[in-house]
N, C-alpha and C positions, 0 to 999 in steps of 0.2 A: 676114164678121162673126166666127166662130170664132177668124181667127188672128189679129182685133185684140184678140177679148178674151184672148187667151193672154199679145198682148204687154202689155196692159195687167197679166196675172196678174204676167208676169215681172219686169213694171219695180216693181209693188207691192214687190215680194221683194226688188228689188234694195234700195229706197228702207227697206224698215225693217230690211234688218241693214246699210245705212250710216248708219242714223241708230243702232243700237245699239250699233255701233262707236264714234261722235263719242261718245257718253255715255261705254262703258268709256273711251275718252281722257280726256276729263276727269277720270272719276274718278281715273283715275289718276296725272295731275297732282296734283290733290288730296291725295291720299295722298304724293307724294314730296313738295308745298309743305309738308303736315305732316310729314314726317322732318325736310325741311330746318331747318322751325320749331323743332321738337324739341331738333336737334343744335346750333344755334344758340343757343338758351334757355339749354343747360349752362356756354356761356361767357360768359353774362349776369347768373349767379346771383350777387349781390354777396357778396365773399368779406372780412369783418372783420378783419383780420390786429390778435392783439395785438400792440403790443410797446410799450418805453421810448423813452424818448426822449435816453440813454447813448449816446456812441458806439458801444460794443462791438454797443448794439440795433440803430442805424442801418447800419452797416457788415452786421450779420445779415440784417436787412431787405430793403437795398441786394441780398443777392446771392440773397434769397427772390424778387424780383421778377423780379428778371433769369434765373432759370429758370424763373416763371410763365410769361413774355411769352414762351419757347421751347416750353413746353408750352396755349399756347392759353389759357391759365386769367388771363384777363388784368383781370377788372372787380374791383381789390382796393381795398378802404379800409381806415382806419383805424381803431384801437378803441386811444386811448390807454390804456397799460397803468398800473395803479396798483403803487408797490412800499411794497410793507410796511414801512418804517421811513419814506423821504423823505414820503411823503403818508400817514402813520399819521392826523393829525388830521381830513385829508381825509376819509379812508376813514369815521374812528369818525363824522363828523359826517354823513356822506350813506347809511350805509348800518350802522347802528347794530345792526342784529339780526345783524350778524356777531360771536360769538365772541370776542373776540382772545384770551383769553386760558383759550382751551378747550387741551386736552392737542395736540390734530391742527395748529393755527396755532401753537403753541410749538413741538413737533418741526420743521414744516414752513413757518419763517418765509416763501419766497418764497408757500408757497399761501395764508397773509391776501390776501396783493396779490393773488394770480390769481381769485383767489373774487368778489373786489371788482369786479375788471377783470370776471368775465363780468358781474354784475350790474350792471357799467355797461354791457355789450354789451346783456344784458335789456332796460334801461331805452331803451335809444336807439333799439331797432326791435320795442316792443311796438306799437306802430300804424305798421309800414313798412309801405307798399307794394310786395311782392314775392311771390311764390309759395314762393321758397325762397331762406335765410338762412345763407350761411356765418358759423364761425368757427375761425378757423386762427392757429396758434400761429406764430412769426417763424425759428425752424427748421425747414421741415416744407418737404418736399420732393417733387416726385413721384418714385415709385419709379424709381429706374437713374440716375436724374439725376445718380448722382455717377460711374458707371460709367468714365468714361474720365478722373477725377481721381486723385491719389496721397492715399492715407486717410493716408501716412506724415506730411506736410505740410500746414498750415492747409488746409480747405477752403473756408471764406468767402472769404479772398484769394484762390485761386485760379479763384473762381468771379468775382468783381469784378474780378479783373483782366485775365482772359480765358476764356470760356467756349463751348467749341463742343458742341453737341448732336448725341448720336445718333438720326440722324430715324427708327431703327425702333423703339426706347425709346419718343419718340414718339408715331410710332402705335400701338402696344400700351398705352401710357398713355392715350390718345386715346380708343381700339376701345374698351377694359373701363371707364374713367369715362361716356363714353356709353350704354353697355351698362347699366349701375348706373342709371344716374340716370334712364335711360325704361324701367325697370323697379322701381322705387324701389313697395315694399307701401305698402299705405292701410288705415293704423286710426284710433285718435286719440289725438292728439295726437304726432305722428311725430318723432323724432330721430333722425338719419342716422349712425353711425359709421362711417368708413370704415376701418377698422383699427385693432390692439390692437401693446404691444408684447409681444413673443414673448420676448424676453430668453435667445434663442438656442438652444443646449439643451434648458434649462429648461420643464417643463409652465407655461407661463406661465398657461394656458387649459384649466378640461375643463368638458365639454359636449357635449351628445348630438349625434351626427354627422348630417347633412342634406347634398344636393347643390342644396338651394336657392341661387338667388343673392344671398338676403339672408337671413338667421337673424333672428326675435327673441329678444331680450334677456329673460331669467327669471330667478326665484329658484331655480334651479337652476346657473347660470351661476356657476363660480368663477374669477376672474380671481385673477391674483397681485397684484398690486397690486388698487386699489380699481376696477378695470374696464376698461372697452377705451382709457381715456387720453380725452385731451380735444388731442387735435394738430391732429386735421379731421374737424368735424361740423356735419352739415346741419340745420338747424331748421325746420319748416313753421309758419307765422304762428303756427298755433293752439298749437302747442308752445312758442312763447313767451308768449304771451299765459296761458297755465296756469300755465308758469312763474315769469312775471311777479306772479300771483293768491298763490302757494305763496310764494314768497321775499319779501316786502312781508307776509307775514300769519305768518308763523314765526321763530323763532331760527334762526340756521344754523351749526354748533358742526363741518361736516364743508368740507374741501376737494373743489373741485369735480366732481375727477373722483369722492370717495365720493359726494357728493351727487346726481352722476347717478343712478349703481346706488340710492341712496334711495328719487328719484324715481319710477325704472323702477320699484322693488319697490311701492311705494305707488301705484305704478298712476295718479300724476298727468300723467306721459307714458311714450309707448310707445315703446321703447329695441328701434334695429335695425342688427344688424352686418353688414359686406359680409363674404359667405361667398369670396372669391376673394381670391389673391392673387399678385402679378408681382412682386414682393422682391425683391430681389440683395442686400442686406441683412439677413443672417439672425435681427438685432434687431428686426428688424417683420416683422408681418404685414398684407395688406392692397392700396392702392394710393399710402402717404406712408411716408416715412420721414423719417428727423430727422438735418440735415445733422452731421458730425464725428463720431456717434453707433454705434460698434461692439460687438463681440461682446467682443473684446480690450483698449478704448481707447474711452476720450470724449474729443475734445477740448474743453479747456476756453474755451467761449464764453460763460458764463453771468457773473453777477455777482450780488454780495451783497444 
């Protein structure tokens, strides 16, 4: 009798740490089905791309896409862009608490159109169904992207006409955008920036130093221009839908990138910068850069 009740002890012992094992196995699935989730979700987030619909935009577009679809970033739509003189009557008639003829849209004729173009962006995903809302400018590139191109020579052509990737660029654009985005703070009403331009030299930016991987944005923050840019940034529902409340019930007499920093300061949404940056381009900081766009030289992609 003793030694069957032993082996009964023993086989008890065996039976619950292999059943404590199948558990940790699950969970542990678990846990990598949510990484996988995770990591997958960041190349789902719909990305707005403004632009024209000008050759010169299409041709920029065209070569915007074709190093998305290299860098994984591939779920991109449209946000017809408005330009300030061809759809001026457009504009005055749909979105009338714009300004036009404030001091900032007379200096900064293309920012009427851009200002307009996001408040058509506002307007077409205040009731999206998404977790989180790109919107990205039709230059804007992941960082390195241009790394094995000649800056001396167009760079759209040479990206439309043949463009090979370096896959460790890549993954280090891959590793730090994933990084960011399943690390991304929660307040309210959240706006994502992913980087500012630096303009080189220059103190583009001062601000109290942090090794967080995202800073918020404050009325202590002096950008050189009017903030961290509007190249690539993330919108959480409810950051639109504020926004959406704010710009339908005010004048709006600033371009959009002052408008942000307005925003932020007035505390209608919470403005947050990625503190990290993979640059090879010493005109930005961050994880984008703006294709032709140097320290020495712009090429001229733009139009009137």
């Amino acid at each position: 009798m003793a030694i069957v009740k032993i082996i009964l002890f023993i086989l008890s012992i065996i039976s619950i740490v292999a059943f404590a094992l199948i558990v940790n196995y699950k969970n542990s699935k678990y846990r990598q089905c949510d990484k996988k989730e995770t990591y997958e979700s960041s190349s789902k987030i719909p990305l707005y791309v403004t632009t024209l619909s000008n050759a010169v935009s299409k041709k920029r577009s065209s070569a915007q896409r074709v190093v998305f679809n290299k860098f994984n970033l591939s779920n991109i739509k449209y946000n017809p862009a408005l330009h300030w003189k061809h759809d001026a009557k457009k504009i005055e008639r749909q979105y009338p608490q714009l300004v036009k003829d404030c001091k900032k849209f007379i200096d900064r004729k293309g920012a009427y159109g851009l200002t307009a173009s996001f408040l058509q962006f506002i307007n077409t995903n205040v009731n999206a169904n998404a977790k989180l809302i790109g919107w990205v400018e039709d230059d804007v590139i992941p960082a390195g992207a241009e790394i094995n191109l000649d800056a001396t020579k167009d760079i759209v052509n040479q990206i439309n006409k043949s463009y090979k990737v370096d896959h460790n660029i890549v993954k280090q654009f891959n590793t730090l955008y994933n990084n960011v985005l399943e690390n991304l703070p929660k307040s309210i009403n959240d706006v994502y920036f992913f980087g500012h331009t630096s303009y080189c030299n220059n103190k583009s930016l001062i601000r109290r130093k942090s090794d967080d991987l995202w800073i918020q944005i404050d009325k202590s923050d002096k950008y050189q221009a009017g903030g961290p840019g509007t190249s690539f940034i993330i919108f959480t529902p409810n950051a639109i839908k504020s926004i959406y409340k704010w710009v339908n019930e005010n004048k709006i007499d600033l371009p959009i990138d002052m408008l942000f920093m307005k925003l932020i300061k007035d505390n209608i949404i919470t403005g947050w910068e990625v503190n990290r940056s993979i640059t090879y381009n010493k005109m930005f900081y961050g994880l984008f850069e703006q294709m032709g766009t140097y320290c020495e030289h712009r090429q001229n992609n733009t139009i009137d």
